[in-house]
C-alpha positions in Angstrom: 14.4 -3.1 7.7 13.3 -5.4 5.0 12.6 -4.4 1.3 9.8 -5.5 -0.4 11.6 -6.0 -4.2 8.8 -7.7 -6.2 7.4 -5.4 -9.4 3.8 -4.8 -9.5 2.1 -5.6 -13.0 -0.2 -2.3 -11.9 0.2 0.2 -9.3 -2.8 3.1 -8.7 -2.0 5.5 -5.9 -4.7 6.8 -3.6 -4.5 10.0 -1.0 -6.8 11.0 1.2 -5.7 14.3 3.3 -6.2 14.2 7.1 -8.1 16.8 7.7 -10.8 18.6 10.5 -14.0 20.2 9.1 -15.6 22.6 11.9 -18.7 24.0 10.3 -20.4 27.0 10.8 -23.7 28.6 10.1 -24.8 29.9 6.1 -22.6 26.8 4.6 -19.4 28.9 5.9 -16.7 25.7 7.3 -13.1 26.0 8.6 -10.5 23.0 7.4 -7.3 22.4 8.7 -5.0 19.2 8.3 -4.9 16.8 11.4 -1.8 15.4 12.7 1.8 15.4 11.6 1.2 13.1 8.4 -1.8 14.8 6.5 -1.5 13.3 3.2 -0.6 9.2 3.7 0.2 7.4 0.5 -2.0 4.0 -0.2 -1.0 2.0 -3.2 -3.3 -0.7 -4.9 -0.9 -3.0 -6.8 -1.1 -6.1 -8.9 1.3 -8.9 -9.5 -0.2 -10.6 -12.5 0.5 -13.8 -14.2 2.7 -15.1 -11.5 4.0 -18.7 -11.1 3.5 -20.7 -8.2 7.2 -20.2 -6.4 6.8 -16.2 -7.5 3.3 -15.9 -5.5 5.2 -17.5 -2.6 7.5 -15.2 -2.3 5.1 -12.2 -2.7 2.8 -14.0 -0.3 5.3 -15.6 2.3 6.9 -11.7 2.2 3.6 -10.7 3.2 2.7 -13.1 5.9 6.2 -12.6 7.4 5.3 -8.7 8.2 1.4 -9.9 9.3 0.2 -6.6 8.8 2.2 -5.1 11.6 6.2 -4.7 9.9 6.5 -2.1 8.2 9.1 -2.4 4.9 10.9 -0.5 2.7 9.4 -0.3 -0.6 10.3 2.3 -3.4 6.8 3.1 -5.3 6.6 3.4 -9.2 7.9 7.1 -10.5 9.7 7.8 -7.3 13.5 8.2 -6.3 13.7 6.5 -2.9 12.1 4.0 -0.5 9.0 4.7 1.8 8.2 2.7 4.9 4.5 1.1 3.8 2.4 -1.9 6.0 0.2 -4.3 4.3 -2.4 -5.8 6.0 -5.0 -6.8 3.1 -3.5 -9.1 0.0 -5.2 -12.2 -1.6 -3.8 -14.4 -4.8 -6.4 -15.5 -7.3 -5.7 -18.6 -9.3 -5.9 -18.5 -13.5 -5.4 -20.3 -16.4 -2.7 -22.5 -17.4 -1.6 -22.3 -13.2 -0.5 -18.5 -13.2 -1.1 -16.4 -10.2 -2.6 -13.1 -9.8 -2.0 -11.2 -6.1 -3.3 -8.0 -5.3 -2.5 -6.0 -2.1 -2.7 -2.8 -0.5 -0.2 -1.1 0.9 -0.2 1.7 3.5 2.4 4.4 3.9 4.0 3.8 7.4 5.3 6.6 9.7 5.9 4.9 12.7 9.6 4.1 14.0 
Protein backbone atom coordinates (compact mmCIF):
# COMPACT_ATOMS: atom_id res chain seq x y z
CA UNK A 1 0.00 0.00 0.00
CA UNK A 2 1.29 3.48 -0.68
CA UNK A 3 1.78 6.27 1.98
CA UNK A 4 0.76 9.57 1.36
CA UNK A 5 3.95 11.49 3.40
CA UNK A 6 3.27 15.15 2.48
CA UNK A 7 2.42 17.58 5.73
CA UNK A 8 -0.72 19.49 5.50
CA UNK A 9 -0.27 23.40 6.34
CA UNK A 10 -4.03 22.76 7.97
CA UNK A 11 -5.99 19.75 8.69
CA UNK A 12 -9.93 20.11 10.13
CA UNK A 13 -11.58 16.74 10.73
CA UNK A 14 -15.20 16.14 10.00
CA UNK A 15 -17.55 12.99 11.24
CA UNK A 16 -20.68 12.38 10.37
CA UNK A 17 -22.24 9.10 12.20
CA UNK A 18 -24.13 6.60 9.92
CA UNK A 19 -27.09 6.40 11.35
CA UNK A 20 -31.16 5.25 10.76
CA UNK A 21 -33.88 7.55 12.14
CA UNK A 22 -37.34 5.58 12.19
CA UNK A 23 -39.82 8.09 13.58
CA UNK A 24 -42.82 7.74 15.34
CA UNK A 25 -45.91 9.62 16.36
CA UNK A 26 -45.79 12.78 19.34
CA UNK A 27 -42.00 13.64 18.05
CA UNK A 28 -40.93 10.12 19.78
CA UNK A 29 -37.87 8.65 16.98
CA UNK A 30 -35.67 5.42 17.29
CA UNK A 31 -31.80 5.88 16.04
CA UNK A 32 -29.44 3.23 15.54
CA UNK A 33 -25.97 3.26 13.62
CA UNK A 34 -26.10 1.73 10.06
CA UNK A 35 -23.45 -0.57 8.91
CA UNK A 36 -20.21 -1.80 10.29
CA UNK A 37 -18.26 1.67 9.98
CA UNK A 38 -20.74 4.26 11.68
CA UNK A 39 -18.42 7.04 12.35
CA UNK A 40 -16.00 7.57 8.89
CA UNK A 41 -13.24 10.05 9.39
CA UNK A 42 -13.11 13.00 6.47
CA UNK A 43 -10.14 15.34 6.68
CA UNK A 44 -10.03 18.84 4.93
CA UNK A 45 -6.31 19.67 4.54
CA UNK A 46 -4.22 22.35 3.02
CA UNK A 47 -0.77 22.36 1.62
CA UNK A 48 0.09 25.99 1.47
CA UNK A 49 2.79 27.97 -0.03
CA UNK A 50 4.10 25.08 -2.04
CA UNK A 51 6.65 25.22 -4.89
CA UNK A 52 6.02 24.01 -8.20
CA UNK A 53 7.93 20.42 -7.95
CA UNK A 54 6.29 20.16 -4.20
CA UNK A 55 2.55 20.60 -5.80
CA UNK A 56 3.62 17.84 -8.30
CA UNK A 57 4.24 15.50 -6.02
CA UNK A 58 1.13 16.19 -3.90
CA UNK A 59 -0.85 16.36 -7.12
CA UNK A 60 0.86 13.53 -9.31
CA UNK A 61 0.29 11.34 -5.77
CA UNK A 62 -3.18 12.17 -6.18
CA UNK A 63 -3.85 11.45 -9.74
CA UNK A 64 -1.87 8.19 -9.41
CA UNK A 65 -4.71 6.79 -6.85
CA UNK A 66 -7.67 8.61 -9.29
CA UNK A 67 -9.95 8.59 -6.49
CA UNK A 68 -10.20 4.84 -6.38
CA UNK A 69 -6.61 3.65 -4.34
CA UNK A 70 -6.93 3.86 -1.19
CA UNK A 71 -3.37 4.89 0.87
CA UNK A 72 -2.02 4.86 4.02
CA UNK A 73 -1.91 8.15 5.62
CA UNK A 74 -1.32 8.81 9.44
CA UNK A 75 -3.74 12.03 10.33
CA UNK A 76 -2.41 14.92 12.67
CA UNK A 77 -2.69 13.94 16.68
CA UNK A 78 -2.88 10.24 15.89
CA UNK A 79 -0.41 7.20 16.49
CA UNK A 80 -0.85 5.04 13.34
CA UNK A 81 -1.93 5.10 9.64
CA UNK A 82 -5.61 4.89 8.32
CA UNK A 83 -6.46 3.77 4.88
CA UNK A 84 -8.25 7.25 3.33
CA UNK A 85 -9.34 7.80 -0.70
CA UNK A 86 -9.29 11.22 -2.23
CA UNK A 87 -11.28 11.88 -4.94
CA UNK A 88 -11.69 15.86 -4.78
CA UNK A 89 -8.25 18.09 -4.67
CA UNK A 90 -7.43 21.32 -6.72
CA UNK A 91 -4.04 23.63 -6.52
CA UNK A 92 -4.57 27.41 -6.57
CA UNK A 93 -1.73 29.51 -7.92
CA UNK A 94 -0.30 32.65 -5.58
CA UNK A 95 2.14 35.13 -5.46
CA UNK A 96 5.69 35.09 -6.13
CA UNK A 97 4.77 31.27 -7.95
CA UNK A 98 3.85 29.32 -4.57
CA UNK A 99 1.17 26.83 -4.62
CA UNK A 100 -1.72 26.23 -2.42
CA UNK A 101 -3.59 22.52 -2.80
CA UNK A 102 -6.44 21.58 -0.86
CA UNK A 103 -8.06 18.11 -0.83
CA UNK A 104 -10.37 15.91 0.93
CA UNK A 105 -9.72 12.85 2.16
CA UNK A 106 -12.09 9.99 2.96
CA UNK A 107 -11.48 7.29 5.56
CA UNK A 108 -11.37 3.94 3.51
CA UNK A 109 -12.56 0.50 4.88
CA UNK A 110 -12.47 -1.43 2.02
CA UNK A 111 -9.67 -4.27 1.45
Amino acid sequence: MTIFTFPPSSASLTEKPKVVVAKFGDGYEQRTAFGLHTNPQSWALTFANKRAVERDAIIGFLRAAGGVAAFDWQPPGESASTRFKCADYAAQINTDKLWTITATFEQDFGN
